[in-house]
N, C-alpha and C positions, 0 to 999 in steps of 0.2 A: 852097523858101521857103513855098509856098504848107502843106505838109504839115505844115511848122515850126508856123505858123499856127493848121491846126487841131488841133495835138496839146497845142499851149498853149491855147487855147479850151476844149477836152476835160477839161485841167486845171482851169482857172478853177471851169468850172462843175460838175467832181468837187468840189473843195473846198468849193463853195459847198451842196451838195446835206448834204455831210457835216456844214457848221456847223450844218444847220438841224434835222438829224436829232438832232446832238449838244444842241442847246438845248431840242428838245424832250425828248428823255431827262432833262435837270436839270430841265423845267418837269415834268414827269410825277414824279419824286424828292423832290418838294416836297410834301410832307401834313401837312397840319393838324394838329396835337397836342392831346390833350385837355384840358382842365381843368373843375376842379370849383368850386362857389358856392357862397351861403348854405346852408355847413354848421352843421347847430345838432344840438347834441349833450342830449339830453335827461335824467334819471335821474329813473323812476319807482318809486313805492311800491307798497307788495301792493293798496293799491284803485285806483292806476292813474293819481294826481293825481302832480304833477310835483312832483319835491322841489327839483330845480336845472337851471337848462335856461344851456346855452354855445353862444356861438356862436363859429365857427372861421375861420381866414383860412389854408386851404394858404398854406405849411407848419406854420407856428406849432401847437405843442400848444394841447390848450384843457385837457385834464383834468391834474385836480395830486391825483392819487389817495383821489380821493371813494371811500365807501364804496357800495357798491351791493346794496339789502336781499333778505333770502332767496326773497321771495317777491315783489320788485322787477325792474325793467327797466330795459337801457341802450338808450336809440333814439338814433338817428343817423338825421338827413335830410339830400341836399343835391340838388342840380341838377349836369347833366355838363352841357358845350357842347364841341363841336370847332367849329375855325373860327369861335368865336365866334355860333355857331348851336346848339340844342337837340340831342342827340344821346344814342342809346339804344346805350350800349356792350354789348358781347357779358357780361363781368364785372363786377357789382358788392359786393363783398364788406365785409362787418365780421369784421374776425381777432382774437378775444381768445387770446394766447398767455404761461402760464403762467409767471411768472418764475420759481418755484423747479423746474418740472418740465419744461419747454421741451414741453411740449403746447399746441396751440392749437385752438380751438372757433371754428365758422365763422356765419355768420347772413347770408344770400342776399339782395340788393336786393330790393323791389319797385316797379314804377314805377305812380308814382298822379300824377296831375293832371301831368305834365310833370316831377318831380321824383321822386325815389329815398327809399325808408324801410327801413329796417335796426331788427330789435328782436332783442335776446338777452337772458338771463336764465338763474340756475343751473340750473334744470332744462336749460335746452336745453345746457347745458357738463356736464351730468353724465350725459346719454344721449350727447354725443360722443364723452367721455375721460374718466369718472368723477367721483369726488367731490373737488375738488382746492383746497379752501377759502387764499386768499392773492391776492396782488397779480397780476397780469393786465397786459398790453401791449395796447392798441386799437389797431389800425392798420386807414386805411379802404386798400382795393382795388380800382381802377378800372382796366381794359384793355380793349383790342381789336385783335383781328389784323389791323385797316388800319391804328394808330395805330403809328410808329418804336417806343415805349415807352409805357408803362401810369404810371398815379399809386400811391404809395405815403404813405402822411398817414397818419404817427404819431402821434392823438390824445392820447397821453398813456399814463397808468398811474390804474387802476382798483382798486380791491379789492371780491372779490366774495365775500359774506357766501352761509354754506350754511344750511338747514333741518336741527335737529339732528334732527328725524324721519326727515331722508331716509336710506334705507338702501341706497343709491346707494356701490359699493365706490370706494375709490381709484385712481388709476391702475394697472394692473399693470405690475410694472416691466418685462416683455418689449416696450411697446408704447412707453416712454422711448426718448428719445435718448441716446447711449451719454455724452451731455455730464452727463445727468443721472439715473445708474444709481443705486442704492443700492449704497454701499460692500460688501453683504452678497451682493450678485449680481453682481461684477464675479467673470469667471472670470478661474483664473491665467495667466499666458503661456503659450506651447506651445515650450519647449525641446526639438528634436530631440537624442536622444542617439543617436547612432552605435556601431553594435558595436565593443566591441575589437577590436585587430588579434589573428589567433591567434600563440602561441608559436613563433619560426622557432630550427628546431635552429643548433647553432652555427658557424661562419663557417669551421671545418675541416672538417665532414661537406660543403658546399655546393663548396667547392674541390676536394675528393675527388671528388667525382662529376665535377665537371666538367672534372676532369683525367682521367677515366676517358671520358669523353665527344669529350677530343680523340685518345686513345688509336687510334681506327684513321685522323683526317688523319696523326699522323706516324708510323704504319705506310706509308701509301700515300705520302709526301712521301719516307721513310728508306729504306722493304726497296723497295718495288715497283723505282726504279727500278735499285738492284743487281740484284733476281733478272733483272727482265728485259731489262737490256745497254742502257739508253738510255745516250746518249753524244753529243757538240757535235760528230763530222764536219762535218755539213750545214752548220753555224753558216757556213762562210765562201761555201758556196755565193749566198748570200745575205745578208749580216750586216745591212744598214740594215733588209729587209724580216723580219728574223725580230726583230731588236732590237723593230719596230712593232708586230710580233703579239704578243707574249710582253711587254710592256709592257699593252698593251692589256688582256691578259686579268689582269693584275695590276692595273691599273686599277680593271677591271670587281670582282675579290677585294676592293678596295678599296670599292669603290661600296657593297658588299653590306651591308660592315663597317659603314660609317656608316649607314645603313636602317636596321641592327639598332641604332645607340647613338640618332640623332638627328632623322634624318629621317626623311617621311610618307611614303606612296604618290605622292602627286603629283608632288613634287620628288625622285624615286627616276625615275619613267617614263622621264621626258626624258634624265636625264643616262642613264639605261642604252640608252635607243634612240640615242640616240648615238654612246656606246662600242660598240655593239651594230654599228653600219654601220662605225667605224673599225676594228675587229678583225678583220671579213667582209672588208674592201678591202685591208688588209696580210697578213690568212690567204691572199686569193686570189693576192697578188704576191710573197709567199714561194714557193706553190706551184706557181707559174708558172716560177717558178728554178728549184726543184728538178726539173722535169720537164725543163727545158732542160738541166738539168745531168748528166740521166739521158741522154737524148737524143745529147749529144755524146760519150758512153760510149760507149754502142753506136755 
């Protein structure tokens, strides 16, 4: 009783040990998520003054495809918090991505006073991906490798006006996504063609030979055994164990037969080592007869 005792005690307080380790592992699982604030979305002109300034509330868009001038700016500011505390993510990112070209131009956080500033403009989308005048996707980029999952805040759609001085090429189309190839650069399929089969002579000449192929089995099946006097004496010296062996080895004739139409190597092995030890065991007890039947001769 007493061991009863303490094996249930040992119990108790395994299990108890385990809960506490197990609660700790879900309180440790438990991390803060990020989020973003006074997002305010700016658009500047070439001297710099504001032409329209939005502000934003993740998730809600804020742009409804303003135009944005050649020698103009899109800033973007906002504040991150995790845990509802200030917090300096690893990524901060502004993505303008191309709606007729699926390119996208990136523009890097900076953090000033507590808060985050993002500025882009054509120039900096035509040293990323060329000259690619049309509508644009903003989407802001926020993550960090302790947070579960990162913020993704589709600002809206932009259109971003070029400098017709600029002599900044277009995208080339090797550097597109194959969503957005130009019809003129799509290569064709690659259909494998297969060589012809060569011409097989006709279905007489293939029979010929291979009738000329069995030509010396029923030599050796037909003359061998007249010239040389084989003959069934023996047969009764023994009839159950020669019927064994001579079964056997017609088996094994058989075995070989099918190898050649159907089956592989592997299911060929078994069944012939098989045959192989039945044939050995009735060859041996036929000719255990026959020598006793010689035997009682002499």
């Amino acid at each position: 009783m007493a061991f009863l005792r303490w094996a249930l005690a040992a119990l108790v307080v395994q299990a108890a040990v385990f809960s506490v380790i197990a609660q700790d592992a879900e309180q440790a699982q438990v991390v803060a998520e990020l989020s973003i604030s006074d997002v305010k979305v700016v658009i500047k002109g070439a001297d710099g003054s504001a032409i329209s300034t939005l502000t934003g509330t993740y998730p809600k868009a804020v742009l409804a495809n303003p135009q944005v001038p050649a020698a103009g700016s899109l800033d973007v500011s906002l504040s991150v918090k995790k845990g509802g505390e200030s917090f300096k993510p690893q990524q901060v990112m502004l993505m303008l991505k191309s709606k007729s070209l699926g390119l996208a131009a990136y523009a890097v956080g900076k953090l000033k006073s507590g808060s985050y500033s993002l500025s882009i403009n054509a120039a900096a989308v035509e040293k990323q991906i060329g000259k690619a005048a049309g509508e644009y996707e903003a989407t802001l980029l926020v993550g960090d490798p302790s947070t579960p999952k990162g913020i993704s805040y589709a600002l809206g759609t932009a259109e971003l006006l070029f400098s017709g001085a600029s002599n900044a090429p277009e995208p080339a189309a090797a550097v597109r996504t194959a969503k957005f190839q130009p019809a003129n650069n799509v290569k064709p399929d690659i259909t494998h063609i297969f060589r012809a089969p060569e011409k097989r002579p006709p279905a007489i000449v293939s029979l010929v030979f291979a009738g000329l192929a069995l030509v010396p089995l029923a030599i050796v099946i037909l003359y061998v055994p007249l010239a040389t006097g084989v003959n069934f004496k023996a047969w009764s010296a023994a009839p159950l164990a020669a019927l064994l062996f001579h079964g056997g080895l017609a088996a094994m004739l058989l075995l070989y037969l099918l190898f050649w139409l159907k089956l592989n190597l592997a299911q060929t092995l078994p069944l012939a080592g098989a045959g192989g030890l039945f044939v050995a065991g009735s060859g041996y007890m036929l000719l255990s007869a026959l020598s006793t039947q010689r035997l009682k001769k002499d």
